[in-house]
C-alpha positions as CSV (number, residue, x, y, z in Angstrom):
1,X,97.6,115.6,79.9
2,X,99.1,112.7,78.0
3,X,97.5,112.1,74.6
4,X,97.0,108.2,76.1
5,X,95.0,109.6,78.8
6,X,93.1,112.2,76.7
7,X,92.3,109.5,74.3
8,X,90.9,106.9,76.7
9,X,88.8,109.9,78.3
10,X,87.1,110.6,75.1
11,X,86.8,107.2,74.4
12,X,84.8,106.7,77.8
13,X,82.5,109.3,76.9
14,X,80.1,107.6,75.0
15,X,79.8,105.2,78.2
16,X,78.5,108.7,80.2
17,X,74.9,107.6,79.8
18,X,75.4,104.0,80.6
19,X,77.2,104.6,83.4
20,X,76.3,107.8,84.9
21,X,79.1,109.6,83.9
22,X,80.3,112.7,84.9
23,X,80.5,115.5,82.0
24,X,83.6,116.7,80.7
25,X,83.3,120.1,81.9
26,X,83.3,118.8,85.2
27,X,86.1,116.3,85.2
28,X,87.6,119.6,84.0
29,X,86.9,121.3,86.8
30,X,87.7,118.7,89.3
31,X,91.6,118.4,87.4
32,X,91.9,122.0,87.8
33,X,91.1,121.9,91.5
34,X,93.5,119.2,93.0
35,X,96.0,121.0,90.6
36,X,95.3,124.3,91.7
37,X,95.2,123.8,95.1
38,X,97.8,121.2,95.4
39,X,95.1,119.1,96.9
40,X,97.1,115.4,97.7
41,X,94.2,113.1,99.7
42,X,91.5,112.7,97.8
43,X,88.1,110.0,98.0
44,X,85.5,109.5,95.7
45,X,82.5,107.8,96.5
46,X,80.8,106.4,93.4
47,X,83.3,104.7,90.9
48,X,81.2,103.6,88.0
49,X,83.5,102.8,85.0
50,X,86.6,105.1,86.2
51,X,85.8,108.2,84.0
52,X,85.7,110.4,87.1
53,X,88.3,108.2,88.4
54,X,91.0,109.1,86.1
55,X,90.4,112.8,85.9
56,X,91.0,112.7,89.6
57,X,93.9,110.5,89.4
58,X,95.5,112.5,86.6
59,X,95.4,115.9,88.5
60,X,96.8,113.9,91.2
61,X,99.8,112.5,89.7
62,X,101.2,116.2,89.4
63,X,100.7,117.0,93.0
64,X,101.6,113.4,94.0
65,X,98.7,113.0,95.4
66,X,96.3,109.8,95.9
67,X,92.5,108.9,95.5
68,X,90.8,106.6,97.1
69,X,87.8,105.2,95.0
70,X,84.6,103.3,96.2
71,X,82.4,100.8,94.0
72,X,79.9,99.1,95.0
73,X,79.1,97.4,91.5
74,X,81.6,94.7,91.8
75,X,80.0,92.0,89.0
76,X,80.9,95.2,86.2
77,X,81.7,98.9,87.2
78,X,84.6,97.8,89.6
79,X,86.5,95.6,87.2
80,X,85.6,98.1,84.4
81,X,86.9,101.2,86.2
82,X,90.5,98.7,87.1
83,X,90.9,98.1,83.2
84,X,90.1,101.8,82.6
85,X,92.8,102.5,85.4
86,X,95.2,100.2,83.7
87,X,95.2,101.8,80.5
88,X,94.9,105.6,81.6
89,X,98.5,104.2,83.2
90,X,97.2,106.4,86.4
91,X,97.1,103.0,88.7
92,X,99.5,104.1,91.2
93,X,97.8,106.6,91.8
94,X,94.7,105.0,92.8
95,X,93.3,103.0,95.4
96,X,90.0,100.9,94.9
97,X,87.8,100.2,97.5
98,X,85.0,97.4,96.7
99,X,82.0,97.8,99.0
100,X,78.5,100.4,99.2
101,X,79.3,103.5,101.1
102,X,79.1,104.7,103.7
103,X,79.9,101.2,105.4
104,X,83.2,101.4,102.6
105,X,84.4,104.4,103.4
106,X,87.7,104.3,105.2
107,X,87.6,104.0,109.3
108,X,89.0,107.5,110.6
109,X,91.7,105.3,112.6
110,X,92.7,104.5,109.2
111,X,95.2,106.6,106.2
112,X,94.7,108.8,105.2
113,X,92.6,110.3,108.4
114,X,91.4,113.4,106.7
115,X,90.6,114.4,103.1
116,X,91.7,117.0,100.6
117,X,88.8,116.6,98.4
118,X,85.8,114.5,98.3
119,X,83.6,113.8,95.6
120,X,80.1,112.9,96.2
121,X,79.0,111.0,93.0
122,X,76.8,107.9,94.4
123,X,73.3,107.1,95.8
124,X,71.8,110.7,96.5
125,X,69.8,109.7,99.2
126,X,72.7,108.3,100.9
127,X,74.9,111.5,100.8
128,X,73.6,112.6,104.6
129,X,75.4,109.6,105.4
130,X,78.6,110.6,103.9
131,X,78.5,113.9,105.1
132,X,78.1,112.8,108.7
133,X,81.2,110.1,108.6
134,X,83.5,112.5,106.6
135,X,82.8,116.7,107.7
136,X,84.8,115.9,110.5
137,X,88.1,114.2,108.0
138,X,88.3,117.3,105.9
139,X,91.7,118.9,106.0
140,X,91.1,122.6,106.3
141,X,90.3,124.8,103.0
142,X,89.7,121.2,101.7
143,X,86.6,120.6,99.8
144,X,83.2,118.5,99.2
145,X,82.1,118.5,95.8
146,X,78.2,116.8,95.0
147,X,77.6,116.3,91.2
148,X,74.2,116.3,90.0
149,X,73.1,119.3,92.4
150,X,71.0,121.2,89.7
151,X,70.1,117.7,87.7
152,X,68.6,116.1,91.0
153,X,68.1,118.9,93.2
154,X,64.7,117.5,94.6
155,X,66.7,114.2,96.1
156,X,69.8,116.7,97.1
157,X,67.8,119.2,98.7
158,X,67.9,117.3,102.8
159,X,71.5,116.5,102.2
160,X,72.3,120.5,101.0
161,X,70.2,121.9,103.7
162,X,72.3,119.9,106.1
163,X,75.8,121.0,105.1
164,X,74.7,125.0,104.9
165,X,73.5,124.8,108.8
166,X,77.5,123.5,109.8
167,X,79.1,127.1,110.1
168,X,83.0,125.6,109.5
169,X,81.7,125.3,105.4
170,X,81.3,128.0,103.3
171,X,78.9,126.6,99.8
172,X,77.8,127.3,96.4
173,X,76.0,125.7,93.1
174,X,77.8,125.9,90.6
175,X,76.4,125.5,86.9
176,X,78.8,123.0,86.0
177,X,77.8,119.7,84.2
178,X,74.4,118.3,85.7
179,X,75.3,120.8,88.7
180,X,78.0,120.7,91.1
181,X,77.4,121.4,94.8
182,X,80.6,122.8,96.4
183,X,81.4,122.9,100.1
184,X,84.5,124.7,101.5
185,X,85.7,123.8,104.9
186,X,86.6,127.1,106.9
């Protein structure tokens, strides 16, 4: 990782708080992923300031991949994650998409029609939602990552139950961060 980018990251990190940021360990995790698996298609459905954003992007500028972002804060987080984008020099990597999921998320008729990864980091009681428009748009052996699945298991707990009925997922909790909720597509 460019020192630029490492540099920004840390930088952001005091923001985590503020903007319900993931932790390091699991931006981490995530880079080691799409890296790891060569994983090109990615969306990510809660923004915030970009922190998430550009450890995403990053992973994905080595596979040549692309994420598609969504924001529904667009008086702050939006324009805050674009600068943050900016700077990381990671833009053409990423695609912003201003709107509240799951009416934002991309129309299946749409590119890319499926998903390498997705990252569920956004309204928890929403995320039935998600999984409903999008189970269908992962690319096999892709991937559905929840953060926060040990943090706010309690408002997680529907939307878990939901995914580990659909036989073509395989899942796990990982102890990772506030808790990461991993779901493997068959």
């Amino acid at each position: 990782m460019l020192p630029r980018i490492q540099n920004l990251l840390k930088s952001l990190e005091v923001t985590r708080e503020t903007f319900w940021n993931i932790h390091e360990e699991t931006g981490k995790f995530l880079n080691l992923l799409i890296v790891s698996q060569k994983y090109k298609t990615v969306l990510e459905i809660g923004t915030s300031n970009g922190y998430s954003g550009i450890w995403l992007a990053e992973a994905l500028s080595h596979t040549k991949g692309h994420l598609y972002t969504i924001e529904s804060n667009l008086k702050l987080r939006f324009h805050l994650a674009t600068e943050n984008f900016k700077k990381s020099g990671l833009s053409k990597y990423i695609t912003q998409i201003p709107g509240h999921a799951p009416q934002a998320i991309p129309p299946s008729t749409a590119k890319p029609k499926k998903f390498d990864l997705v990252f569920f980091d956004a309204t928890k009681h929403e995320h039935i939602s998600y999984w409903k428009l999008l189970k269908n748009r992962i690319n096999k052996s892709g991937t559905i990552i929840t953060d926060n699945a040990i943090s706010h298991k309690k408002e997680l707990t529907q939307f878990i139950k939901e995914v580990q009925k659909n036989k073509n997922f395989t899942s796990v909790i990982l102890p990772v961060g506030t808790g990461l909720f991993i779901a493997i597509k068959n």
